[in-house]
C-alpha positions in Angstrom: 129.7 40.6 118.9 127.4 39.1 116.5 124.5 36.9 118.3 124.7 33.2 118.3 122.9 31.4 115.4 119.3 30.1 116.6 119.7 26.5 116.5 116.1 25.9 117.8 115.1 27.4 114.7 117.3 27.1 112.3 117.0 27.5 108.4 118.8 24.4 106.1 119.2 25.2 103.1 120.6 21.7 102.0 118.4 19.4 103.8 114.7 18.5 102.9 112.1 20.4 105.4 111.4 16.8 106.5 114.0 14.3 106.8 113.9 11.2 104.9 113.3 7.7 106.5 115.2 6.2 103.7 118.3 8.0 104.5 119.4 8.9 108.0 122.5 10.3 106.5 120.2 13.8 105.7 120.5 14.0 109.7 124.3 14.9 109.3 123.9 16.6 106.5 121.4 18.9 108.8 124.6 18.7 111.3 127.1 20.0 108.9 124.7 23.2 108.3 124.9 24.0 111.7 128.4 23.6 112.1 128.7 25.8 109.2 126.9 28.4 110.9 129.1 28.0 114.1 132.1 28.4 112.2 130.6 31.4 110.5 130.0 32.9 113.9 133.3 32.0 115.6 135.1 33.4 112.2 133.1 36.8 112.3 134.0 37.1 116.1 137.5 36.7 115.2 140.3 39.8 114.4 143.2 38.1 112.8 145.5 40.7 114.2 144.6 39.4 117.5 142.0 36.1 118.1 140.1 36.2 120.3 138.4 33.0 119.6 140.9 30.8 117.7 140.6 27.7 120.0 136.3 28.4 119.2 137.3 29.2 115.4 139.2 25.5 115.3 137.1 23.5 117.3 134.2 24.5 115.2 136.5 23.8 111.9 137.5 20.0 113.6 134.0 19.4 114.5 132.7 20.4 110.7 135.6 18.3 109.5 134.4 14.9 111.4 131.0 15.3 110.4 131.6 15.9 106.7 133.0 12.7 107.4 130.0 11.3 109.0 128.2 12.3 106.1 130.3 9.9 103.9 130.0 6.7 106.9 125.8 6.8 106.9 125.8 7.3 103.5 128.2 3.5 103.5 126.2 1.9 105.8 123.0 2.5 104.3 123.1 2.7 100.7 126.3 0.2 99.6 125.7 -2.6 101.9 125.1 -4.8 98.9 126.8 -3.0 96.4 130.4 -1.9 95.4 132.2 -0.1 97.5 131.2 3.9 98.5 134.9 5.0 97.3 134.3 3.3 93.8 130.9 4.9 93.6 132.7 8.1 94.8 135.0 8.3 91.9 132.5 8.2 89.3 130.6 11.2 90.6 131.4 14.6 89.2 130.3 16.5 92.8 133.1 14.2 94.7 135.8 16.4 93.2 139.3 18.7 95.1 136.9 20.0 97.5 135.4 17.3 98.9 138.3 15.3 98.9 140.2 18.4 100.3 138.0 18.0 103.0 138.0 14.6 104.1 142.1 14.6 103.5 141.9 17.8 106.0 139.3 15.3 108.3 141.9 12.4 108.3 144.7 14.4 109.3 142.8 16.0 112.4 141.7 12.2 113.6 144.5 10.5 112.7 148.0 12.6 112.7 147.7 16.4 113.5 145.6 19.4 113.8 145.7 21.4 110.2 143.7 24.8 111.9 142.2 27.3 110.0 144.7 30.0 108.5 144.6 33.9 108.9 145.5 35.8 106.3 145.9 40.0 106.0 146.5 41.1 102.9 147.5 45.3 102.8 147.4 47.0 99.4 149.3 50.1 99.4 146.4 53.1 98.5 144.0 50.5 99.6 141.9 48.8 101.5 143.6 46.1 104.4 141.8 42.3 103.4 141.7 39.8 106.2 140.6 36.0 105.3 140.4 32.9 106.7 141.2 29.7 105.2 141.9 26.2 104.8 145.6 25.0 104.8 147.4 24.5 101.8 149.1 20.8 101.3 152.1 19.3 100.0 153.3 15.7 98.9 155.2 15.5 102.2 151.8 15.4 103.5 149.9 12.8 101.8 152.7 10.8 102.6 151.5 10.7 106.3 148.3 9.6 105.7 147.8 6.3 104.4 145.1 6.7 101.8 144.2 10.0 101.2 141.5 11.0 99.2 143.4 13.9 97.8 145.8 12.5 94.9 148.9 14.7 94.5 147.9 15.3 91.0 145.1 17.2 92.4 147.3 19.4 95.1 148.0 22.5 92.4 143.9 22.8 92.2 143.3 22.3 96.0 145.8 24.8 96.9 144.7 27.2 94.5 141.3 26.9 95.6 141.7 27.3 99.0 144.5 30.4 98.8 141.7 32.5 96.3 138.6 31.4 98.6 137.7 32.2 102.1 136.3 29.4 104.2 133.0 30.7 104.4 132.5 30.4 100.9 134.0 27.0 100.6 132.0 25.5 102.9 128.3 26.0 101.4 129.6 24.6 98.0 130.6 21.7 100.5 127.5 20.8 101.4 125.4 21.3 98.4 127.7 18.7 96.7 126.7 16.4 99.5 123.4 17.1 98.8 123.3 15.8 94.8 125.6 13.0 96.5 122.5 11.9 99.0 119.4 12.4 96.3 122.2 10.1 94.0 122.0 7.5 96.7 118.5 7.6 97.3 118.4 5.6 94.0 121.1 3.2 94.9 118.5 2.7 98.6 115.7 1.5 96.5 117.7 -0.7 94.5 119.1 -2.3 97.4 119.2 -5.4 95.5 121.6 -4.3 92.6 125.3 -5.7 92.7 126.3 -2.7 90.8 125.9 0.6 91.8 124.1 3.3 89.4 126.8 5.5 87.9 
């Protein structure tokens, strides 16, 4: 079994080596790195023959989940208090794209209707090597249909499920949060322009 990640002295990669006054939401950012890592450990504990650690492996996907979400709620309160809404702002960025929205549509599901757990995959190629994977679940119209705004369009569930059936989770989730990371040096501008009716683009 691979040793616990050292949270006492842990690495970001996404997060400034000193967190920003002007932006508590960096603190959640720093959150969703260690969740990351948790997952990360909980998924390379896990055989999906036989889990060992599924309710671990799901907790730590449900816990990632809510604070990706987090993310999105500091970065409301503190940059678009006096300026258009966060989910118009949202639109116009290029980094707020499937994934993201993937994400938080995954996020509202787990608070607000059902659990959507992480999904084991073995893949066997005769003359070859046996894959196993772990990923995100795949989504239907049926299931936007149960939320009642979900950030994921149905336009966009060919690219979502594509995405998620070619990439494991572990590689999803780093992209994640370095697209949360342009999103919170974007806002930074909006903070000192707290004055603006309209957000910058």
């Amino acid at each position: 079994m691979l040793p616990l990640p050292d949270y006492e002295h842990f690495q970001y990669n996404f997060s400034p080596p000193e967190l920003p006054d002007e932006l508590v939401a960096w603190a959640k950012l720093r959150e969703c790195e260690r969740r990351v890592a948790t997952y990360t450990w909980a998924e390379s504990n896990n055989d999906i023959s036989n889990p060992q650690y599924r309710v671990l492996l799901n907790d730590a996907l449900s816990g990632l989940l809510m604070t990706i979400e987090a993310v999105f709620q500091f970065l409301k309160d503190e940059s678009f208090s006096r300026t258009k809404d966060l989910e118009t702002w949202l639109a116009a960025q290029p980094e707020y794209d499937v994934l993201l929205r993937g994400l938080r549509t995954l996020r509202h599901f787990e608070a607000h209707v059902e659990s959507k757990p992480a999904a084991g995959h073995i893949s066997v190629v005769v003359g070859g090597p046996t894959t196993r994977r772990w990923s995100l679940q795949a989504l239907g119209p049926s299931d936007l249909k149960r939320l009642r705004q979900p950030p994921l369009t149905v336009d966009l569930l060919p690219e979502w499920n594509g995405l998620v059936g070619q990439l494991r989770n572990v590689e999803l989730f780093p992209r994640a949060l370095q697209k949360l990371q342009v999103l919170l040096e974007r806002a930074k501008e909006l903070k000192k322009d707290s004055g603006s009716v309209t957000p910058v683009a």
